[in-house]
C-alpha positions in Angstrom: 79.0 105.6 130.7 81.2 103.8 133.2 84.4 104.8 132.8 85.8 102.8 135.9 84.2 99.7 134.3 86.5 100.7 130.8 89.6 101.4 133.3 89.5 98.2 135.3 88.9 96.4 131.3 91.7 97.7 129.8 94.0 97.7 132.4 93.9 94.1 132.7 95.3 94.3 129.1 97.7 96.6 129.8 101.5 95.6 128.2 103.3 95.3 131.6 105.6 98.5 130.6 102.3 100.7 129.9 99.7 102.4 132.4 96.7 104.1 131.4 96.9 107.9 132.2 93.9 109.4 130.8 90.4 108.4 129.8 88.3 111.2 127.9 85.1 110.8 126.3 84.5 112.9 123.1 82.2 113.8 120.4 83.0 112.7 116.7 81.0 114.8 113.9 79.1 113.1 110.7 76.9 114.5 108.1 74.0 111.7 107.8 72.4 111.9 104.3 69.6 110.1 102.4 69.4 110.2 98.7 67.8 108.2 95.9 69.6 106.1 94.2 69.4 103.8 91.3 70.9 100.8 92.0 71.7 97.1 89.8 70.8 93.9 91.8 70.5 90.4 91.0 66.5 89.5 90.8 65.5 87.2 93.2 66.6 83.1 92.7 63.4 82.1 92.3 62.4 84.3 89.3 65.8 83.7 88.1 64.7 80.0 88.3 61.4 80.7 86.4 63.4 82.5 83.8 65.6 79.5 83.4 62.6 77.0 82.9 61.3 79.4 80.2 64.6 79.2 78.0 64.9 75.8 78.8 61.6 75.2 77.1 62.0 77.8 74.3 65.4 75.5 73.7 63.1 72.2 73.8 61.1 73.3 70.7 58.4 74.8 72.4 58.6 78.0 71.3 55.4 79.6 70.3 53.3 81.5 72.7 50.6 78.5 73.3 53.3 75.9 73.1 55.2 77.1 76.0 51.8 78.1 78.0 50.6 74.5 77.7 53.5 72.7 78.2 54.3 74.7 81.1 50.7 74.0 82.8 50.4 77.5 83.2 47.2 79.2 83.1 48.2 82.9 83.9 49.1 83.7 80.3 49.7 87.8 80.9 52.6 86.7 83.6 54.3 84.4 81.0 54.1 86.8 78.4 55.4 89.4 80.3 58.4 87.7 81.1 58.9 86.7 77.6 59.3 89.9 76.6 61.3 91.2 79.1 63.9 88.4 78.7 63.9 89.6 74.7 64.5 93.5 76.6 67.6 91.9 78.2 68.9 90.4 75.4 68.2 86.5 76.3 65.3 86.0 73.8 64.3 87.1 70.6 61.0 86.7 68.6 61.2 86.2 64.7 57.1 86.0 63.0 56.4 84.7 66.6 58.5 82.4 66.6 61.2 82.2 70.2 64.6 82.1 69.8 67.0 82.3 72.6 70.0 84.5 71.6 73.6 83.2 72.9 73.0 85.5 76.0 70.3 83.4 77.0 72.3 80.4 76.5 75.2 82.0 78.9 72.2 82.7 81.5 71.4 79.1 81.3 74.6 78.6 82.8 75.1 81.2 85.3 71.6 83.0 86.4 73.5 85.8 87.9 74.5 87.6 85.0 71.3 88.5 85.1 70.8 92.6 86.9 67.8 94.3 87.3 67.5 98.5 87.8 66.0 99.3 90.4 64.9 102.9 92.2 65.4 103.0 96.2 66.5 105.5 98.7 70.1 105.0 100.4 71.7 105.9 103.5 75.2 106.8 104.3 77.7 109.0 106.4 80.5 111.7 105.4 82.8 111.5 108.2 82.9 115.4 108.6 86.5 115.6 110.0 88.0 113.7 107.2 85.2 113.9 104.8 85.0 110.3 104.0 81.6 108.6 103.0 81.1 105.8 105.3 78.2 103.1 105.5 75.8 103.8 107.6 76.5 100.8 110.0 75.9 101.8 113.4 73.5 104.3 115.3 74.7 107.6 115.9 74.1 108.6 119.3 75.6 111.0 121.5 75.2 112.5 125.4 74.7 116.1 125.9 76.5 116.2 128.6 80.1 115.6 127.0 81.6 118.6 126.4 84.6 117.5 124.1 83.9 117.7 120.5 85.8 118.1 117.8 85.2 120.0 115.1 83.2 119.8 111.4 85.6 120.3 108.4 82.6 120.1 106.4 81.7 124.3 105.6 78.4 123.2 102.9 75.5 124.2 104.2 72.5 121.8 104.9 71.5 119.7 101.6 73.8 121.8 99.7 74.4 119.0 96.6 77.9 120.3 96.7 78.8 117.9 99.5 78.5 115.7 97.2 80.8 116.8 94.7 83.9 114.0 93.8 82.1 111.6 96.0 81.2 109.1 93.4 83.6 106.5 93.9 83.4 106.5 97.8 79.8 106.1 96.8 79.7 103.1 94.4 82.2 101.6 96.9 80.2 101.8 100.4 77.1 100.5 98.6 78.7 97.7 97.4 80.4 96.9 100.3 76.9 97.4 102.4 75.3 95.0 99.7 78.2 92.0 99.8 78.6 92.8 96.1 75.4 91.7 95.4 73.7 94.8 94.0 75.7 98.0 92.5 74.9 101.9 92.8 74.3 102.9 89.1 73.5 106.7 89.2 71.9 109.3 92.2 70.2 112.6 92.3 72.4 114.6 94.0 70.6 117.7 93.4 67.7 116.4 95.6 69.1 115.1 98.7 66.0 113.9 101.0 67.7 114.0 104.0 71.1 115.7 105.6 71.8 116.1 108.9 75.1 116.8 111.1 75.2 114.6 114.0 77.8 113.3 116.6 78.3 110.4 118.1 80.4 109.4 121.3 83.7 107.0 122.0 86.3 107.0 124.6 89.7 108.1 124.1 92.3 106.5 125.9 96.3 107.3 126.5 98.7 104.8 127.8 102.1 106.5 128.6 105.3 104.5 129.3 105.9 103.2 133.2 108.5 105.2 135.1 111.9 102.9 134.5 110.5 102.9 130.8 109.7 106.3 130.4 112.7 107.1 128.2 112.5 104.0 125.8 109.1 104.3 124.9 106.6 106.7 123.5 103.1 107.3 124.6 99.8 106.4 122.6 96.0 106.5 122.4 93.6 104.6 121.2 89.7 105.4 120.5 87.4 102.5 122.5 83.4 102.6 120.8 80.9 103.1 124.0 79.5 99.4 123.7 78.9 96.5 125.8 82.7 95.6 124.8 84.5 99.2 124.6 85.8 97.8 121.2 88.6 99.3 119.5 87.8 101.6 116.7 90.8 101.3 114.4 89.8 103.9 111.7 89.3 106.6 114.6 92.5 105.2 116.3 94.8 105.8 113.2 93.0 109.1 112.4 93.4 110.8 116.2 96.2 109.6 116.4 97.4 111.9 114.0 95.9 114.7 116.2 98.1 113.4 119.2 98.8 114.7 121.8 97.7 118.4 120.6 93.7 117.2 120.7 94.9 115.3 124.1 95.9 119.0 125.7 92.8 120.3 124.4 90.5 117.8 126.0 92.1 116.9 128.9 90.6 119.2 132.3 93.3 118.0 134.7 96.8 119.4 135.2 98.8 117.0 132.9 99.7 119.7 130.5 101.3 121.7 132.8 103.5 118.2 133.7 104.0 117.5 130.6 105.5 121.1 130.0 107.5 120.8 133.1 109.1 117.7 132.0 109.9 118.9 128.5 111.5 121.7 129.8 113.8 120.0 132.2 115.3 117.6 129.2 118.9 117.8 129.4 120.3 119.8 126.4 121.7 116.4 124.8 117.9 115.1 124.6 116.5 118.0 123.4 119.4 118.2 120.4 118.6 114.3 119.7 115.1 115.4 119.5 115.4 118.2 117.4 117.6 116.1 114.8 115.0 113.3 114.9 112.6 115.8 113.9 114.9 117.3 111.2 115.5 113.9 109.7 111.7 113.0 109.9 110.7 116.2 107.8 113.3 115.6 105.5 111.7 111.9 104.9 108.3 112.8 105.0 106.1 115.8 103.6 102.4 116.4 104.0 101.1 117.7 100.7 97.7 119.2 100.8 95.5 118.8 97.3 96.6 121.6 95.2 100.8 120.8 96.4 100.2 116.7 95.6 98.7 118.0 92.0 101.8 120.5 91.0 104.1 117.7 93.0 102.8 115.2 89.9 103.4 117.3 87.4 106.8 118.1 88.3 107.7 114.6 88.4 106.6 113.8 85.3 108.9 116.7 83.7 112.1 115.9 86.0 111.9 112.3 85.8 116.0 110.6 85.1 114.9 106.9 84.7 111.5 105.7 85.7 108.0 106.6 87.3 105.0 104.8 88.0 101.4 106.2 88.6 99.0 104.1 90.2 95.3 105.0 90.5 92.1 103.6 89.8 90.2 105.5 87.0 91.6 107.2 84.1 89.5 110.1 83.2 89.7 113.7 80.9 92.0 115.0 83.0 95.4 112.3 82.3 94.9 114.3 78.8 96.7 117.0 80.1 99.5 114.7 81.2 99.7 112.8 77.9 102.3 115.2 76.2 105.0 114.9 79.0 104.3 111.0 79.4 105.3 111.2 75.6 108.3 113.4 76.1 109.8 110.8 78.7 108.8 108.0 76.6 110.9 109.6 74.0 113.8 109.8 75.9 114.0 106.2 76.7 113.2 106.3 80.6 110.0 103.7 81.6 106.6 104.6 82.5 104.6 102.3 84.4 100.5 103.1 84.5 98.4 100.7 86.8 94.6 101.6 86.9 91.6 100.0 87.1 89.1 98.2 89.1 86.7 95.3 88.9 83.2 96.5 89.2 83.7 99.9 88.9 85.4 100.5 86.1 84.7 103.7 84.9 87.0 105.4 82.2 87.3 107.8 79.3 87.5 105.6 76.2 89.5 108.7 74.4 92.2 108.6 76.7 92.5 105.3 77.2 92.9 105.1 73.3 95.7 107.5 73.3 97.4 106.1 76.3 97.1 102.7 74.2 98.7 104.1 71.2 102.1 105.0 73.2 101.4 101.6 75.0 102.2 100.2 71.6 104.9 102.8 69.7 107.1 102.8 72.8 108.6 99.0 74.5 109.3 101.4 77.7 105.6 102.1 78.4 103.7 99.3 80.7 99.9 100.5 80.9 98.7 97.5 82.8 94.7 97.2 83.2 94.8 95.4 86.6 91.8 93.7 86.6 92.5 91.8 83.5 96.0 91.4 84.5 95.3 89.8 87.7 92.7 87.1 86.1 95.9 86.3 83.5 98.3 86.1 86.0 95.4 84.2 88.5 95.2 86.5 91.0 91.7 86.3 92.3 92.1 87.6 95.4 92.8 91.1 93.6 90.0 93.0 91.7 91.6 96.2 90.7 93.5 98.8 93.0 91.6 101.7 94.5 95.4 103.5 96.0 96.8 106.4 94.8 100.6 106.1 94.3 103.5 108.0 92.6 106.9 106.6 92.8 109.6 109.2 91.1 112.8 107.1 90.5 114.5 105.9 93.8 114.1 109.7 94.7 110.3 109.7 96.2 106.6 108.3 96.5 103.5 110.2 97.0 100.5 108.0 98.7 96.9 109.5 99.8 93.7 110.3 98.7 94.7 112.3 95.6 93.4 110.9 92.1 96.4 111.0 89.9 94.7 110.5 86.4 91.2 111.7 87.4 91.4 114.6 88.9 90.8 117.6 86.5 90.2 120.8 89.3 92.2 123.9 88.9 93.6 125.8 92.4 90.5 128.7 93.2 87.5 125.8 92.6 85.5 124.5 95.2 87.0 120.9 95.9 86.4 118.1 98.8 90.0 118.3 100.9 92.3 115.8 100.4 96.1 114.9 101.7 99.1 113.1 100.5 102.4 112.1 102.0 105.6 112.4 100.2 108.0 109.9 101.7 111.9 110.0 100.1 113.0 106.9 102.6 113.3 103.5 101.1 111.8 104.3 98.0 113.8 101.2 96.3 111.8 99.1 98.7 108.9 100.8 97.6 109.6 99.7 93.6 110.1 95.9 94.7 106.8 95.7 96.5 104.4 97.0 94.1 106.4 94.2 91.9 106.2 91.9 93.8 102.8 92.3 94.9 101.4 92.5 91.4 103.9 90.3 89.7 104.8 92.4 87.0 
């Protein structure tokens, strides 16, 4: 690793009013698993030709077992056959005193041969980031130098092919093998109580701090970034945003030289005036914003719902068992003439319980102030195409506050004491009004 070689890079790309102060190489922990999976995927095109010929023909008039084989030319009779009958398994054919008919699925096939999916068993391979336990495709090769003594730590406590690690996972799932697959093929179901292969391994990256110049050392802020250990040091946003968070506490912790003794020194010789601007700042900034860990985002959401004064909106992507326990106070604010708004949904992985939905339709319908928009549908009628659902979690509570993260709103069904995979919200009270006119805007509603 040549850290000159990364210096004399980025320093060339230095803003004019930064300097670089510390380069660090670290070590980031993943859990690498294998599993099998069954997965949908388009057949290949040129079976999807031969099944087009075949209807095609059937449509012609030739549709008894000899017809077709002789006017197709085809001698191997056991291959046509076969594929006969498993277009009728699919629902494009049918056979009637063996006679072919070609249902009004095949005729839609005819059209567009992609509607056409096949199942399919195959073994898949992804990553759990294990500080922030997000699945992750499995797009690079881990690799990491014994040698580097900075690592930070696994948040991850299951144990080695423990199926648990796999618990809540199934929408991070579906959505990195799609992803990985351009759309093309879809995760079905896995067998998470046989996982082949699981493994916790790091891999390396260079953290890097610019601090503010001397003359501008009181106007700006410092800042890291995380650089990947290639041929280009590229810039890893996700770890960026996510150590950034860590900053500068993880920066003291790694760092061997004698900058955290300067940096102490120069805190403590602030004049009283900064430090009392500083401590207000940091006042005002809690007051905006509030981490919520799982457990405080899920009691945060039920309050809401019981102290709303005019409106609330809950966006989230699947609507499962557990919005039935919200249903009564979503009935009780209905009553008292203050608007819901409920956006969920997403193309391709839309996965719901039909009972609740039902319900949530029946309020949809006895009260004007409930919208309970399906977003997939409504961005094809309002010809949005480049929108195929949501996958964000948001809660906006009047102009008072909105909750953003990780946390499920209408899916989740845990209670506090179970075993769950961590997650984190942020409750922000500042220009919550804002908030409101952007998810309007954004989805036209």
């Amino acid at each position: 690793m040549d850290i000159q070689e990364l210096h004399n890079k980025l320093s060339k790309q230095c803003s004019n009013h930064y300097r670089i102060n510390e380069i660090l190489p670290f070590a980031y922990p993943y859990r690498r698993l294998i599993i099998d999976v069954t997965v949908n995927k388009n057949p290949d095109k040129a079976i999807q030709q031969v099944y087009s010929v075949f209807l095609r023909t059937i449509l012609s008039g030739y549709n008894k077992d000899e017809d077709i084989i002789n006017f197709l030319g085809l001698q191997k009779e056991d291959f046509i056959l076969r594929e006969l009958y498993f277009l009728r398994e699919k629902g494009y054919l049918d056979i009637v005193s063996g006679i072919w008919y070609v249902t009004e699925s095949g005729k839609e096939f005819i059209k567009d041969n992609n509607i056409l999916r096949v199942l399919e068993e195959e073994q898949f391979e992804f990553l759990i980031d294990s500080n922030t336990n997000e699945v992750l495709p499995k797009d690079f090769r881990l690799s990491h130098d014994d040698k580097i003594k900075n690592k930070i730590e696994s948040n991850i406590e299951y144990s080695i092919k423990d199926p648990e690690i796999l618990s809540d996972k199934n929408e991070q799932l579906l959505d990195v093998y799609k992803s990985i697959n351009e759309k093309k093929a879809y995760l079905v179901d896995y067998d998470k109580s046989n996982i082949k292969f699981d493994r916790e391994e790091y891999h390396d990256y260079y953290l890097i701090e610019y601090i503010p110049i001397k003359s501008k050392e009181h106007e700006l802020e410092a800042y890291i970034e995380i650089r990947n250990i290639d041929n280009m040091f590229s810039l890893n946003k996700r770890l960026t945003k996510i150590i950034s968070e860590l900053y500068p506490k993880i920066l003291y912790q790694f760092s061997n030289s004698e900058r955290t003794v300067i940096a102490k020194l120069e805190n403590e010789n602030n004049s009283l005036q900064n430090e009392f601007v500083s401590n207000s700042n940091l006042i005002e900034t809690a007051h905006e914003n509030e981490y919520l860990s799982i457990w405080q985002t899920q009691n945060k959401f039920a309050e809401a719902l019981k102290k709303v004064q005019n409106r609330i909106l809950i966006e989230s992507p699947w609507i499962k068992k557990a919005t039935l326990e919200y249903i009564p106070f979503i009935d009780n604010i209905l009553k008292e003439k203050k608007e819901v708004i409920i956006l969920y949904g997403i193309e391709g992985n839309d996965e719901h319980d039909f009972k609740t939905i039902e319900k949530l339709k029946e309020l949809s319908s006895k009260y004007q102030n409930f919208k309970l928009v399906h977003l997939p549908s409504h961005f094809e009628k309002k010809r949005m195409h480049n929108l195929a659902g949501t996958h964000r979690k948001l809660l906006i509570k009047d102009n008072e506050y909105f909750i953003q993260g990780s946390f499920n709103f209408l899916s989740f069904n845990k209670k506090e004491g179970q075993k769950v995979a961590n997650e984190e919200s942020i409750l922000i009270r500042k220009d919550v009004n804002n908030k409101w006119k952007q998810v309007y805007n954004d989805y036209k509603l």
